[in-house]
C-alpha positions in Angstrom: -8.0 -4.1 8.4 -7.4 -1.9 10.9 -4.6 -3.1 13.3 -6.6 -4.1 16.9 -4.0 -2.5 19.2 -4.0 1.4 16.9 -7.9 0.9 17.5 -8.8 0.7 21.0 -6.3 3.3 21.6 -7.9 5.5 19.2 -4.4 5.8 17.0 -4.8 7.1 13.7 -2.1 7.7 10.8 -1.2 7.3 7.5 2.0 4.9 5.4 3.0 5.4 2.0 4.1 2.1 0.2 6.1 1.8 -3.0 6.1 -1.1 -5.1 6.2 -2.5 -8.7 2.8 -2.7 -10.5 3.9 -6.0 -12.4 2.4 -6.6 -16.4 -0.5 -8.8 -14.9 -1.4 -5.6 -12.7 -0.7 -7.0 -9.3 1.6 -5.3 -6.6 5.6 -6.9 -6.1 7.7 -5.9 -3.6 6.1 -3.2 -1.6 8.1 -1.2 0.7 7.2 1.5 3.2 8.7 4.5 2.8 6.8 6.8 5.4 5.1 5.8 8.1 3.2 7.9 10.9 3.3 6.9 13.6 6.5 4.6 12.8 5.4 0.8 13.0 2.1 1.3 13.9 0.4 0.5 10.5 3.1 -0.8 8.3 2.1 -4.9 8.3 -1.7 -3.6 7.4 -0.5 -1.7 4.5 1.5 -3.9 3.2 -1.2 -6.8 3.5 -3.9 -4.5 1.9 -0.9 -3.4 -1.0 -0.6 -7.0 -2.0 -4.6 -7.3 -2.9 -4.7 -4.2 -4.7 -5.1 -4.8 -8.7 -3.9 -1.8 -11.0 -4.9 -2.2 -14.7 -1.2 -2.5 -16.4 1.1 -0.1 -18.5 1.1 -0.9 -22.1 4.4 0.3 -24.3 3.8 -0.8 -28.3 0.7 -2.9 -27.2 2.6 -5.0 -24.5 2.2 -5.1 -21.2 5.1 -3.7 -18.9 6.2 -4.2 -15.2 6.5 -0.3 -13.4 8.6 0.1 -10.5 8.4 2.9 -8.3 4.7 3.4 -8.2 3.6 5.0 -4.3 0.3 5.2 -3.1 -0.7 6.3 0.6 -3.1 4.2 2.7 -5.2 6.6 5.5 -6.0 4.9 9.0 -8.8 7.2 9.9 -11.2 5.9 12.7 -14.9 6.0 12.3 -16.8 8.1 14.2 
């Protein structure tokens, strides 16, 4: 999912997301809160965040939304 325009100019970077990890385990309202280079990566990021699946929180044997959960996505090329 790398973005077309970062690879043929040989652009690599990172963006770290935060988001809610909902009760079902799926990803709400990501945001990015770093981003380098700014912009560059930010749309892929948050695509990919949306598709990830987190096994959920329990708290007395129910499931519980967590906000505030940040994970970094790398854009490394391949050599």
């Amino acid at each position: 999912m790398y973005p077309r325009r970062a690879q043929t100019r040989g652009i690599e970077g990172y963006v770290i997301l935060e988001f809610v990890v909902t009760k079902t385990g799926s990803v709400r309202d990501p945001v990015v809160i770093e981003a380098k280079p700014p912009g560059i990566f930010n749309r892929a990021a948050l695509q990919a965040a949306l598709k990830f699946k987190y096994k959920p929180k329990v708290v007395n044997g129910e499931p519980i939304d967590v906000a505030g959960v940040q994970n970094r996505i790398t854009f490394e090329l391949q050599d």
